[in-house]
TIMARBA-954779 format. One record per residue: residue in one letter; x, y, z of N, C-alpha, C, O, CB in turn. Coordinates in steps of 0.2 Angstrom, whole numbers, plus 2048, in hexadecimal, padded with zeros to 3 digits. Glycine has a CB too. Example, Ala and Ser with C-alpha at 12.3 -4.5 7.8 and 13.67 -1.06 7.14 Angstrom:
TIMARBA-954779
A8427E482783E7EA8278427F08278477EF82A8397EA82D S8407F58238447FB8248408008278438068288467FD81D 
END
This chain:
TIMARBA-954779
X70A43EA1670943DA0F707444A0C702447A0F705437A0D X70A447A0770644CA0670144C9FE7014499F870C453A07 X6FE451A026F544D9FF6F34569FA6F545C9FB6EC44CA0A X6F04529F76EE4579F16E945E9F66E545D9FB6E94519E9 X6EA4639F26E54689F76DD4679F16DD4659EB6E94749F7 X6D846A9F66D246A9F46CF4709F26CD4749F76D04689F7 X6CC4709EB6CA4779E96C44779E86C147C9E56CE47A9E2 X6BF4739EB6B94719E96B64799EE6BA47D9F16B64679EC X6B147B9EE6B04819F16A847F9F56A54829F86B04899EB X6A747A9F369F4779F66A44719FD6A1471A026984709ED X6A64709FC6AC46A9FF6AF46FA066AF46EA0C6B44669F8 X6B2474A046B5479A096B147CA0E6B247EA136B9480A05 X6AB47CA0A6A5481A0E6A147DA1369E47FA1869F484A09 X6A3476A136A0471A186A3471A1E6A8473A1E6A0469A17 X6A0470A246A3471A2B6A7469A2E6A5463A2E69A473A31 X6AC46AA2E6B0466A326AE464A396AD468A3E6B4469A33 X6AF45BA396AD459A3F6B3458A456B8456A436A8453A3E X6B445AA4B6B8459A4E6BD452A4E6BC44CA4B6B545AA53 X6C1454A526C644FA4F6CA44BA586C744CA5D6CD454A47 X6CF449A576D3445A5A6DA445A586DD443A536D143FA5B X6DC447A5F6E5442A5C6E843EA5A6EE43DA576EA441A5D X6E3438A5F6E4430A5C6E042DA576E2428A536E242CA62 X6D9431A566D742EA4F6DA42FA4A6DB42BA456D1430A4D X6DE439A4A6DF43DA446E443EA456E6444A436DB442A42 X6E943AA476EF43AA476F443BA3F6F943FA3D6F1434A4C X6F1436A3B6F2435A336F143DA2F6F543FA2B6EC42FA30 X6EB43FA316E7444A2B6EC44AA2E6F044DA296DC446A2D X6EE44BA366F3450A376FA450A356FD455A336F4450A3C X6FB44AA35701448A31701449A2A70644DA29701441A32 X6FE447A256FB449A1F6FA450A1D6FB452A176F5447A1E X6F8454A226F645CA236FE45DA2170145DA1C6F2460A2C X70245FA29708460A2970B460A2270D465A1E70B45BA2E X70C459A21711458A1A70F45DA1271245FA0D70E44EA18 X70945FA14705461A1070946AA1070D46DA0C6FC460A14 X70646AA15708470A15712473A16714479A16704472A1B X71546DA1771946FA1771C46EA0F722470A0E71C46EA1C X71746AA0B71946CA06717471A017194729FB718467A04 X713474A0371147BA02713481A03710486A0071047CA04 X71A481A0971A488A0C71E48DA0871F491A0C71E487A14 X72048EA017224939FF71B4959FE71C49B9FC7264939FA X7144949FE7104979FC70A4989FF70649D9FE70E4979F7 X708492A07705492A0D708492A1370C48FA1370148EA0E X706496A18706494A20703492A25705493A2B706497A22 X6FC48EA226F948AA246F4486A216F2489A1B6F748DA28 X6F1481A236EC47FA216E7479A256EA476A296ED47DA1C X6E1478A246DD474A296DC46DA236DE46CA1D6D547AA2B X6DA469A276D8463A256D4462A1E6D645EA196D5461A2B X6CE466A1D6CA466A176CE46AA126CE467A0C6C346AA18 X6D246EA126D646EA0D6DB467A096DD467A036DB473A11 X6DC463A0C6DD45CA0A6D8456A0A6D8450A0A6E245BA0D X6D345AA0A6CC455A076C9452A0E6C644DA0C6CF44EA00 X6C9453A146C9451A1C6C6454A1F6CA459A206CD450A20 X6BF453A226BB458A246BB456A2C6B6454A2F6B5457A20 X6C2457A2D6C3458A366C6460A386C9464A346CB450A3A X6C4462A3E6C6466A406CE466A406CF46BA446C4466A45 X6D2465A3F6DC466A406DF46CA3C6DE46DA366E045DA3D X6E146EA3F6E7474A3B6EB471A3E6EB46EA436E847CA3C X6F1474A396F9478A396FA47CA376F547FA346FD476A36 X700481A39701489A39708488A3A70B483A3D6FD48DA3F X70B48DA37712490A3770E494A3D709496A3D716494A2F X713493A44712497A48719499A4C71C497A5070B494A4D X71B4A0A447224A4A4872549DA46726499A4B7234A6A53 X72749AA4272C497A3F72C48DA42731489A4173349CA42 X72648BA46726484A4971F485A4671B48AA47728482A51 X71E47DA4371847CA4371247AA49714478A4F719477A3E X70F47AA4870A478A4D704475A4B701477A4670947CA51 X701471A4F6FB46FA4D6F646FA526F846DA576FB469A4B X6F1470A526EA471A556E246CA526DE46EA4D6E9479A54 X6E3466A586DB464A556D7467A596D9469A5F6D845DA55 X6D1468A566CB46BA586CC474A5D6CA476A636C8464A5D X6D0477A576D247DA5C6CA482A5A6C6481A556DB482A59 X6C9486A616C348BA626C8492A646CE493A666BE487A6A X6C5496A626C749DA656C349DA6A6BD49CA696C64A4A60 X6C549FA706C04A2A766C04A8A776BB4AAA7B6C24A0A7B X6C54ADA766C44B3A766CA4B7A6F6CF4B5A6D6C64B4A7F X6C64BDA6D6CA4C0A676C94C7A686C34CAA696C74BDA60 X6D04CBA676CF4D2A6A6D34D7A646D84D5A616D34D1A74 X6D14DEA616D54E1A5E6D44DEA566D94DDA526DB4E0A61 X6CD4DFA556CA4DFA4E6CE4E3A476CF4E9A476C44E1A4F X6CF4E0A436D24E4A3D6CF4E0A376CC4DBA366DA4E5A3D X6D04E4A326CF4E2A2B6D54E4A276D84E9A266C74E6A27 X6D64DBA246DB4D9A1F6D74D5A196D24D3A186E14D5A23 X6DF4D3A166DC4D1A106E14C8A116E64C8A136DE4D8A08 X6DC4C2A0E6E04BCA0D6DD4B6A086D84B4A066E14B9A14 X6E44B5A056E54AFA026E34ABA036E14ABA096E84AEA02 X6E24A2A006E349CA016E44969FC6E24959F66DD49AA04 X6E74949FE6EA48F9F96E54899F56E74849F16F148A9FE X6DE48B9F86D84879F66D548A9F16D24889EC6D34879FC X6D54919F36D34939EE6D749B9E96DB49F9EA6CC4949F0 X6D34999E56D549E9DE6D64A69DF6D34A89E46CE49E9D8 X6DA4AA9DA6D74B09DE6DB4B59E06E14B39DF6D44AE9E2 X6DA4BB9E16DC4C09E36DA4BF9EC6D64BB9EE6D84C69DF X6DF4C29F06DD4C19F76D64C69FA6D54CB9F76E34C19FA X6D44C59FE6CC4C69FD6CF4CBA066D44CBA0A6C64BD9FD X6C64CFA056C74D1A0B6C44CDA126C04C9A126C54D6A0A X6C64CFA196C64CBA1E6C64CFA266CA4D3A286CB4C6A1D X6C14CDA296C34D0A306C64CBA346C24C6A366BD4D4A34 X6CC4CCA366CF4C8A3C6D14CAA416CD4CEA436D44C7A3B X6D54C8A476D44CAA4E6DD4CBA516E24C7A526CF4C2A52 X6DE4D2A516E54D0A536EA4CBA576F04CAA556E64D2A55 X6E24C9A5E6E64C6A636DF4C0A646DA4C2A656E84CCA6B X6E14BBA646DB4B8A656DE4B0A6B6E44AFA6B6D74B5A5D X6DA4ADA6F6DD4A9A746D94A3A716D34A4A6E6DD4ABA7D X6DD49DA716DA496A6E6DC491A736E2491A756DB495A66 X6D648CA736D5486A746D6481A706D3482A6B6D2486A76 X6DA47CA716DB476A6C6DE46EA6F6E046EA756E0479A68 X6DE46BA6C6E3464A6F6E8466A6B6E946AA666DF45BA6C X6ED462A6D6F4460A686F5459A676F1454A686FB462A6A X6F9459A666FD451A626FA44BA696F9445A68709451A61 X6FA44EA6F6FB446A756F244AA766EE44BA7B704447A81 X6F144BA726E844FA766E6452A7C6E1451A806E2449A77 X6ED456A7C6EC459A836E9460A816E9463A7B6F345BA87 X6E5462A876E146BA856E7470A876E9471A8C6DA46DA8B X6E8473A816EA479A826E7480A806E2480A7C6EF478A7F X6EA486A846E648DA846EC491A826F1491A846E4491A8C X6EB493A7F6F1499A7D6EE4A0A7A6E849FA776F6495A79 X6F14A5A7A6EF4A9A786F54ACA6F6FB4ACA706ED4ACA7E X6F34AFA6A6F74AEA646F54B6A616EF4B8A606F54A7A5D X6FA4B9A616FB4C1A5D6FF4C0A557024BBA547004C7A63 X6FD4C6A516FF4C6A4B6FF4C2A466F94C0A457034C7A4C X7024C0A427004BAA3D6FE4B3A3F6FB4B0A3B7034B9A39 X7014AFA456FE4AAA476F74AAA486F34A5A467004A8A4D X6F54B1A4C6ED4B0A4C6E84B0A456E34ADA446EA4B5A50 X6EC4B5A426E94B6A3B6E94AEA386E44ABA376EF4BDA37 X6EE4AAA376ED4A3A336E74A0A396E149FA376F649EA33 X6E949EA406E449AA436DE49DA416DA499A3F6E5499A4C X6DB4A5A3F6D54A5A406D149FA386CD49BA376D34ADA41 X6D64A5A336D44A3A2D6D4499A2D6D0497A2A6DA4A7A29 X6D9495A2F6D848EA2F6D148EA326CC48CA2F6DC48AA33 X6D1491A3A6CB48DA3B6C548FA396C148BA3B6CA48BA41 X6C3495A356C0496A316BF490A2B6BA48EA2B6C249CA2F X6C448DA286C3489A256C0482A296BE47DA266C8489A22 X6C1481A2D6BE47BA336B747CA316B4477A2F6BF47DA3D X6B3481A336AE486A336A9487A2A6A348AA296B248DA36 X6AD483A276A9485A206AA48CA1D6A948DA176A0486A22 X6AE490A216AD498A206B2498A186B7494A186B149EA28 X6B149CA126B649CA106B64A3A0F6B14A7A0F6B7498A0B X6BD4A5A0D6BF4ACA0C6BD4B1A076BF4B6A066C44ACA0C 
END
């Protein structure tokens, strides 16, 4: 179902609690819909962006969506400073340091652990979501 976004900025800044695929099968589902009702103007978004204070993204990653609960960066290599947007909030896009190449941990849909490693704008969205996991805003 797709779910209204959240502009509260005290609400964004709270930390997200981990999640499940079998608990949070719905809220991902909800996410998804969300975002794909979005996508002429996002490429990702985390759970608290639709008012759900679990860990879960989605991401345009190269043209397939994907989803990640409870993703972690374990390693981030080839530091730069860019500038980003969010569909949460207001605004001119702001500035930001991101990681070219960064390797993440996560469940998916059957709650299996996956590793993978993501260059270029996949990583750039995963960081910025799970920055939103995190409270962080831009």
């Amino acid at each position: 179902m797709i779910k209204e976004i959240v502009h509260d900025p005290i609400f964004l800044a709270m930390k997200s609690e981990p999640a499940s695929a079998a608990d949070d099968a719905q809220t991902a589902a909800d996410l998804l819909d969300t975002l794909t009702a979005n996508k002429d103007t996002c490429i990702g978004m985390a759970a608290n962006m639709i008012g759900v204070l679990k860990r879960i993204i989605v991401f345009d990653n190269n043209g397939k969506y994907l989803t990640m609960f409870d993703p972690e960066i374990i390693k981030a290599d080839k530091p730069y400073d860019t500038r980003e947007g969010c569909l949460s909030l207001t605004g001119d896009p702001r500035p930001v340091k991101r990681y070219g190449s960064i390797k993440v941990r996560w469940r998916n849909e059957k709650d299996e652990i996956r590793i993978k490693t993501f260059t270029g704008l996949p990583a750039q969205i995963i960081q910025h979501e799970i920055d939103h996991c995190d409270g962080i805003l831009i």
